[in-house]
N, CA, C and O atoms as a GROMACS GRO file, in nm:
protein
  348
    1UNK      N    1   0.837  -0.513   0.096
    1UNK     CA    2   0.746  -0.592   0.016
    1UNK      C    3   0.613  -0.522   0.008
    1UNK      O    4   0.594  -0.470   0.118
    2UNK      N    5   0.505  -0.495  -0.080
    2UNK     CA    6   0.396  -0.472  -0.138
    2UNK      C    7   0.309  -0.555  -0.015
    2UNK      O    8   0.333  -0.671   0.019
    3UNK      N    9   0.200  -0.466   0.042
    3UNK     CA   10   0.080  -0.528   0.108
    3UNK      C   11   0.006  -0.613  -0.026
    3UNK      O   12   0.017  -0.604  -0.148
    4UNK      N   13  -0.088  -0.716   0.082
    4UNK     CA   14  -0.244  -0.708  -0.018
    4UNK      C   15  -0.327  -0.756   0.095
    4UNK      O   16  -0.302  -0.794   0.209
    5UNK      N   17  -0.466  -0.735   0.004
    5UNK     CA   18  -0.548  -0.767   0.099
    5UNK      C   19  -0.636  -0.871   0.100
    5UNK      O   20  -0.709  -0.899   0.005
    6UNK      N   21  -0.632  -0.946   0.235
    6UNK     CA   22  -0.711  -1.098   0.247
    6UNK      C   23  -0.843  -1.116   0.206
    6UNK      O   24  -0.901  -1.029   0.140
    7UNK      N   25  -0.895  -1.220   0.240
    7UNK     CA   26  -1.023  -1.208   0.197
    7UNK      C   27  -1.158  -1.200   0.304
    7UNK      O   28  -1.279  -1.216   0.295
    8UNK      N   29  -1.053  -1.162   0.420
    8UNK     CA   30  -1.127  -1.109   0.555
    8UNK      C   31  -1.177  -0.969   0.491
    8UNK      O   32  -1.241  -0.898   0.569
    9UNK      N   33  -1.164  -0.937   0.404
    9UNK     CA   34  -1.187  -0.814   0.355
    9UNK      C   35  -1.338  -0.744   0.358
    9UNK      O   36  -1.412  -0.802   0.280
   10UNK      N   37  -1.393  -0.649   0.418
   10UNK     CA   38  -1.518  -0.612   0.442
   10UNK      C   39  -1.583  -0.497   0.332
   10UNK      O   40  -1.703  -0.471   0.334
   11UNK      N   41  -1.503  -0.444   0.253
   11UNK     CA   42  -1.522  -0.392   0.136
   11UNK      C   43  -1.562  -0.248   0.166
   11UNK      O   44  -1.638  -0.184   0.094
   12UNK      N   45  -1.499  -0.198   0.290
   12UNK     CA   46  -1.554  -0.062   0.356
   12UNK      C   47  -1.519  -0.014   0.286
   12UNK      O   48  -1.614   0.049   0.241
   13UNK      N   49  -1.380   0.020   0.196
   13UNK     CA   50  -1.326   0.104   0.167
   13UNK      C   51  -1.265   0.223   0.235
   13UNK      O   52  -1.255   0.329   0.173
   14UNK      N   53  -1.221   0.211   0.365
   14UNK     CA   54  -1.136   0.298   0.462
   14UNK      C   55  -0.949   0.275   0.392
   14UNK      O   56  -0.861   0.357   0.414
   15UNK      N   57  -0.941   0.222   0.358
   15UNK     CA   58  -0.776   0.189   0.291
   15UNK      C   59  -0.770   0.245   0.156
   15UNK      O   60  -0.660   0.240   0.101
   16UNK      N   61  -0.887   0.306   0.081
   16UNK     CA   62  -0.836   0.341  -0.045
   16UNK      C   63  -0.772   0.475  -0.041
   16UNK      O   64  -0.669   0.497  -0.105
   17UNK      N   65  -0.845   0.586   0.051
   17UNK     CA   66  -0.824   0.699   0.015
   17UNK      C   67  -0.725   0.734   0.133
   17UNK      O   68  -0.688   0.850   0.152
   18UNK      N   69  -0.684   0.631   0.208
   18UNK     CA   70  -0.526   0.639   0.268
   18UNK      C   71  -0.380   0.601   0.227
   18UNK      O   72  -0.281   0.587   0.298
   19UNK      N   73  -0.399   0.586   0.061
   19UNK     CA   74  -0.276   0.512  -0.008
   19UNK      C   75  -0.292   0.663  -0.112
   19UNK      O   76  -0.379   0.703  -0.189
   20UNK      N   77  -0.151   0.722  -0.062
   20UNK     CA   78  -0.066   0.840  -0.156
   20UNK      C   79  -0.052   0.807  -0.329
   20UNK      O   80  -0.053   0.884  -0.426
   21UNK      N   81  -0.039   0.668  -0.320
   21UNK     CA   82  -0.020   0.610  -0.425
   21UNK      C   83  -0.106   0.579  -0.567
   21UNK      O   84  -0.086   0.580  -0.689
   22UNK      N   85  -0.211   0.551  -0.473
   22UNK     CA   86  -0.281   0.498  -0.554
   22UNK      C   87  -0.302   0.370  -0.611
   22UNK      O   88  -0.346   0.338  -0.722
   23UNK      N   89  -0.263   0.301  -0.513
   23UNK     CA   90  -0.277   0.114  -0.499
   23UNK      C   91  -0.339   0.069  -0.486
   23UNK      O   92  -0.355  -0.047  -0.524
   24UNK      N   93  -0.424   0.146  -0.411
   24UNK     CA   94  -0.530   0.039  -0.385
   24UNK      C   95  -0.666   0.093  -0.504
   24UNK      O   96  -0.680   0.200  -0.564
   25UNK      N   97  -0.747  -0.030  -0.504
   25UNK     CA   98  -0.843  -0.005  -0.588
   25UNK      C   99  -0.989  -0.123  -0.553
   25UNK      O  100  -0.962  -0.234  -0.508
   26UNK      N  101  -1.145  -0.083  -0.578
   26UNK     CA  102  -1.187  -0.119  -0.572
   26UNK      C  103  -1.183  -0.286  -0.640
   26UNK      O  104  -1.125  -0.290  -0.748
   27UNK      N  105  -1.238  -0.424  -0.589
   27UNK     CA  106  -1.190  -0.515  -0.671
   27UNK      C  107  -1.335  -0.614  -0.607
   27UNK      O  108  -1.426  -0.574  -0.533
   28UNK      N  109  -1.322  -0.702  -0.645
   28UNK     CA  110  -1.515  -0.823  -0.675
   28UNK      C  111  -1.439  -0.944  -0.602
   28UNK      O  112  -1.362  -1.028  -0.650
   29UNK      N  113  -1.482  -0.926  -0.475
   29UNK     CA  114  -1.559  -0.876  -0.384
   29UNK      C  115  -1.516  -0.732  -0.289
   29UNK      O  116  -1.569  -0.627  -0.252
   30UNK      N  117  -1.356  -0.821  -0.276
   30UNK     CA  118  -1.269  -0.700  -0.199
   30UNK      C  119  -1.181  -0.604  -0.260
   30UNK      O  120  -1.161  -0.605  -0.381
   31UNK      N  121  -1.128  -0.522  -0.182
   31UNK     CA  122  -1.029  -0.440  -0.250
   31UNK      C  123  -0.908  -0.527  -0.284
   31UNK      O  124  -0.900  -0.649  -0.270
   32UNK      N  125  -0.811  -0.442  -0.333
   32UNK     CA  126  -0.697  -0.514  -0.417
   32UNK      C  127  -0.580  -0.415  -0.406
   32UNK      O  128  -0.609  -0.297  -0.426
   33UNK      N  129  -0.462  -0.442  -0.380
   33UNK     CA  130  -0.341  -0.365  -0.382
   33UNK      C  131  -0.235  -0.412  -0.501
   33UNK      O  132  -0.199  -0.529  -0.517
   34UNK      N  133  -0.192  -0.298  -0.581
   34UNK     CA  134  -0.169  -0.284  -0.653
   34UNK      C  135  -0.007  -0.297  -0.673
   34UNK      O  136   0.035  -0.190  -0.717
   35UNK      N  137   0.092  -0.387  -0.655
   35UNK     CA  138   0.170  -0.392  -0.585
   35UNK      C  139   0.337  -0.374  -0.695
   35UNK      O  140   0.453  -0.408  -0.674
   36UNK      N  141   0.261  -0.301  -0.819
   36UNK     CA  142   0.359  -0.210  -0.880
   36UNK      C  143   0.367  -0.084  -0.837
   36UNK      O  144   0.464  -0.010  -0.855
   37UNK      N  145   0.258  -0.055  -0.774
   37UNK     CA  146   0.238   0.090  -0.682
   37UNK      C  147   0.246   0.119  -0.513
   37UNK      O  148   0.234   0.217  -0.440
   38UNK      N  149   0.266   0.003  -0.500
   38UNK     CA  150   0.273   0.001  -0.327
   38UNK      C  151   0.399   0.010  -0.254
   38UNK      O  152   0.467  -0.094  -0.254
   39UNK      N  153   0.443   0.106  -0.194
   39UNK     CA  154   0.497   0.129  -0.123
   39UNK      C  155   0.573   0.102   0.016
   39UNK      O  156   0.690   0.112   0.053
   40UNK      N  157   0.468   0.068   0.068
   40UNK     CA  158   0.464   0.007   0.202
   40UNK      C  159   0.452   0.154   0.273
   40UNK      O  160   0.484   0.156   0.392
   41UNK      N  161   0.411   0.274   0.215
   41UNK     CA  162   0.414   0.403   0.211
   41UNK      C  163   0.533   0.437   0.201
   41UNK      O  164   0.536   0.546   0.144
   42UNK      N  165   0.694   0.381   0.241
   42UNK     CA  166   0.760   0.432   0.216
   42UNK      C  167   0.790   0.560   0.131
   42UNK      O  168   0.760   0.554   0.012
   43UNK      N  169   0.855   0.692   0.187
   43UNK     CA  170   0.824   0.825   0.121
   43UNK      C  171   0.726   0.901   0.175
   43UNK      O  172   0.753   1.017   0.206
   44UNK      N  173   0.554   0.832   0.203
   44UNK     CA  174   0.466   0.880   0.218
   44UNK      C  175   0.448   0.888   0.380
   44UNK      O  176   0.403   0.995   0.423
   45UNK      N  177   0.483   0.772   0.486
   45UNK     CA  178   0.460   0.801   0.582
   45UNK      C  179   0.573   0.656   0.660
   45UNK      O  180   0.633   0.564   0.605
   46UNK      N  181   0.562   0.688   0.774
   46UNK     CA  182   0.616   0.584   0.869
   46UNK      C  183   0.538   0.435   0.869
   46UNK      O  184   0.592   0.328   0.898
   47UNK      N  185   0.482   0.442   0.854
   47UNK     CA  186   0.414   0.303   0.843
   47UNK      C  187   0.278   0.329   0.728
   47UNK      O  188   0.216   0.430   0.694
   48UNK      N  189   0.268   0.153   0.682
   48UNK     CA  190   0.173   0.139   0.546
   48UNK      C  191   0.010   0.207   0.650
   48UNK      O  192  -0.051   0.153   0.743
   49UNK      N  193  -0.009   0.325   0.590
   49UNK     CA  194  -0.097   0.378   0.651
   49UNK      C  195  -0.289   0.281   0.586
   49UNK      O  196  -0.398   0.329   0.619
   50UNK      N  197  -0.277   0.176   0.515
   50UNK     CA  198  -0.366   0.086   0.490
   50UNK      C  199  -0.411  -0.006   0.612
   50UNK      O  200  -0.528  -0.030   0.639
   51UNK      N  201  -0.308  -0.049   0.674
   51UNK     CA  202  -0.288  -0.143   0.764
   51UNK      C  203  -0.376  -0.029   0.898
   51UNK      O  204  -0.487  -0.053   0.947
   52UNK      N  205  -0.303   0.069   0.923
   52UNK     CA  206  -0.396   0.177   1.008
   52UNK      C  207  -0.501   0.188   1.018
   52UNK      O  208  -0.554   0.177   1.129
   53UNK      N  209  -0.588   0.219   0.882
   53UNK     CA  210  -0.696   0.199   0.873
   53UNK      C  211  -0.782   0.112   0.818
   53UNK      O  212  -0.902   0.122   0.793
   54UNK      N  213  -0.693   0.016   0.800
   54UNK     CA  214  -0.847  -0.107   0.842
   54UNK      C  215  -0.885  -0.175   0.980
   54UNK      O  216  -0.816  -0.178   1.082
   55UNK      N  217  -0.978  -0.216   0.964
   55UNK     CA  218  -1.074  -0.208   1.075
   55UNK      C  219  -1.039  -0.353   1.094
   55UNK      O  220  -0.991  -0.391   1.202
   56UNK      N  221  -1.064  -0.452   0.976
   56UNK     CA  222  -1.071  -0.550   1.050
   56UNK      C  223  -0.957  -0.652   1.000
   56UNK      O  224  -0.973  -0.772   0.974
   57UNK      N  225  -0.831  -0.572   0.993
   57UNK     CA  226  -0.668  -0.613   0.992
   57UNK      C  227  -0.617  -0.741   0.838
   57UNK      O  228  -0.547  -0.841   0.817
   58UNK      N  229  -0.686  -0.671   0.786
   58UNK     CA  230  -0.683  -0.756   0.674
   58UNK      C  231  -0.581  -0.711   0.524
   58UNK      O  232  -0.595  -0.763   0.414
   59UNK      N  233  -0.485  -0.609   0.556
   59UNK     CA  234  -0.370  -0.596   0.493
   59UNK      C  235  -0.269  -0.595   0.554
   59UNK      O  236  -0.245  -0.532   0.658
   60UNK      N  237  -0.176  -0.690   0.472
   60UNK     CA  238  -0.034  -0.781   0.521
   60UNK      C  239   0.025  -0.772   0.420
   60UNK      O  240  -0.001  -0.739   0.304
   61UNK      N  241   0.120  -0.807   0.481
   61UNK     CA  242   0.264  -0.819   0.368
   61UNK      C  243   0.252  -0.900   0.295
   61UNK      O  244   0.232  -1.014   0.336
   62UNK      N  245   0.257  -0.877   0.188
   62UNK     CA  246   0.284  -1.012   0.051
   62UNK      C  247   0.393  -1.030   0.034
   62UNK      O  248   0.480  -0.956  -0.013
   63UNK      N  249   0.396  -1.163   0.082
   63UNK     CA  250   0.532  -1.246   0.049
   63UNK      C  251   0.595  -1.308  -0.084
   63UNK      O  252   0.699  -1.373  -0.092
   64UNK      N  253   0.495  -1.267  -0.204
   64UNK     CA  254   0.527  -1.320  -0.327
   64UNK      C  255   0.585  -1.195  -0.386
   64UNK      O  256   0.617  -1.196  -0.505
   65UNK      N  257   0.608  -1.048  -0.285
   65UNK     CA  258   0.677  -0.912  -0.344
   65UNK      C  259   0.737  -0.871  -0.252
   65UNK      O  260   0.692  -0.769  -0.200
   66UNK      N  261   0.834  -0.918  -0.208
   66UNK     CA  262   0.962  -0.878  -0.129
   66UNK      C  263   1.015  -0.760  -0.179
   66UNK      O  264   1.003  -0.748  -0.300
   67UNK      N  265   1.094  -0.629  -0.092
   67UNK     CA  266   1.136  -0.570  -0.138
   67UNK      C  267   1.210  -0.482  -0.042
   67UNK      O  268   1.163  -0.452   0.069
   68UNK      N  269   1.330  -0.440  -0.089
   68UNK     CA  270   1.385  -0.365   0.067
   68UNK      C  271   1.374  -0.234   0.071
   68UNK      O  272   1.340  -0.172  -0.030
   69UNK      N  273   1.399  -0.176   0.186
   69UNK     CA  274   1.320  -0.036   0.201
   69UNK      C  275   1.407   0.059   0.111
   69UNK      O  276   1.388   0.181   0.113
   70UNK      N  277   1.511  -0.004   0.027
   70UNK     CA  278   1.602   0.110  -0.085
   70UNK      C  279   1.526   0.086  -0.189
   70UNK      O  280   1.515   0.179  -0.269
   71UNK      N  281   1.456  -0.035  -0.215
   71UNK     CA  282   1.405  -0.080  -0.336
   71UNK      C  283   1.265   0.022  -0.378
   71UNK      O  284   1.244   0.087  -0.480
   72UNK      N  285   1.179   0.004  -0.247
   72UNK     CA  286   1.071   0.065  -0.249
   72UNK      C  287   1.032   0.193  -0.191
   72UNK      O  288   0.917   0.228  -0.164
   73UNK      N  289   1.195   0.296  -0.165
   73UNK     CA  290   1.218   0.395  -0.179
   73UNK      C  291   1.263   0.458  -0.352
   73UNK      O  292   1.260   0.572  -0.396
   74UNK      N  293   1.294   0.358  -0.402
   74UNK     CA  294   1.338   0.401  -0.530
   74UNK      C  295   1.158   0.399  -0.633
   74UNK      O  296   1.133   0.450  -0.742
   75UNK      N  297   1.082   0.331  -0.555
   75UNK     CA  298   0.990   0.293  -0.651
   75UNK      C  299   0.862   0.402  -0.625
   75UNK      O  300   0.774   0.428  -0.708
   76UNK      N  301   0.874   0.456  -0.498
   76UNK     CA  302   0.846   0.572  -0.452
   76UNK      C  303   0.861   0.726  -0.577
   76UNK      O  304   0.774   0.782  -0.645
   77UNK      N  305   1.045   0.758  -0.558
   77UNK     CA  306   1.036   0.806  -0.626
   77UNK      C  307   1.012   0.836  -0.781
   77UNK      O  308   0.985   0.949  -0.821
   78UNK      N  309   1.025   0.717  -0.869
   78UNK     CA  310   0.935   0.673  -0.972
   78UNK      C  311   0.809   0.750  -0.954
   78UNK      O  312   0.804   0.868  -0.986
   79UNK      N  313   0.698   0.682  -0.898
   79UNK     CA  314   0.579   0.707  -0.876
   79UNK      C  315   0.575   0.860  -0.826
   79UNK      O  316   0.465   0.911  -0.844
   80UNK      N  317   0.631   0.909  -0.793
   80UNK     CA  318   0.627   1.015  -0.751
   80UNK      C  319   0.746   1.133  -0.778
   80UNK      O  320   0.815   1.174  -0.684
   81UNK      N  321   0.763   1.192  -0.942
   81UNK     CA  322   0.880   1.249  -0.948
   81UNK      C  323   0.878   1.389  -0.924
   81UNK      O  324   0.770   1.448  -0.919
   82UNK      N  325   0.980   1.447  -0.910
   82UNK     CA  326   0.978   1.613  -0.863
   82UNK      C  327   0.946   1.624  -0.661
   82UNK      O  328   0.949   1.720  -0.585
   83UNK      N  329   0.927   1.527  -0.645
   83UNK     CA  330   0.861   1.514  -0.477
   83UNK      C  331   0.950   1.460  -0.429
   83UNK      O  332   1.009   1.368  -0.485
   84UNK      N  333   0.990   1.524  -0.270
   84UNK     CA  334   1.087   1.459  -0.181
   84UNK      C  335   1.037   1.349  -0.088
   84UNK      O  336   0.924   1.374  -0.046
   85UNK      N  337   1.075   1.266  -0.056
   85UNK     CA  338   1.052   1.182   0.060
   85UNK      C  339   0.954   1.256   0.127
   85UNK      O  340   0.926   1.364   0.074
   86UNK      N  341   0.868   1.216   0.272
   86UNK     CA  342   0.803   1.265   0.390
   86UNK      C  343   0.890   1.158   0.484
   86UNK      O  344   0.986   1.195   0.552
   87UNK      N  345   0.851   1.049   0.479
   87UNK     CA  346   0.952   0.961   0.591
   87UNK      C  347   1.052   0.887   0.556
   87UNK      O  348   1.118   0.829   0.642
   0.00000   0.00000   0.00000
């Protein structure tokens, strides 16, 4: 399933330039995940490297975008063609 982010959100911006993807994006007040583009990093790394770096734990799983790790391996490679997996 696609992260997003709460509204614990501190607007550091430490989670943008850790998404391969390009999901995340600046948004009024907080950031915003983009969750035709989100991964869960799947492809990109072992774990949603967003969740890593935020500070104050405010990206989670969205439950309104379920998705299984074939699904959002396939959506990976979409987003990313000519490129192999990393994890």
């Amino acid at each position: 399933m696609a992260y997003k982010i709460t509204e614990e959100c501190i607007a550091c911006g430490a989670c943008e330039p850790e998404c391969d993807n390009k999901a995340i994006t600046e948004g009024d007040p907080v950031y915003i995940i983009d969750p035709d583009k989100c991964t869960e990093c799947v492809g990109n790394a072992d774990m949603p490297m967003c969740v890593e770096a935020c500070s104050v734990d405010c990206c989670v799983p969205d439950p309104d975008h379920k998705e299984t790790k074939e699904q959002l391996l396939e959506k990976w490679k979409k987003l990313n063609p000519g490129k192999e997996p990393k994890a």
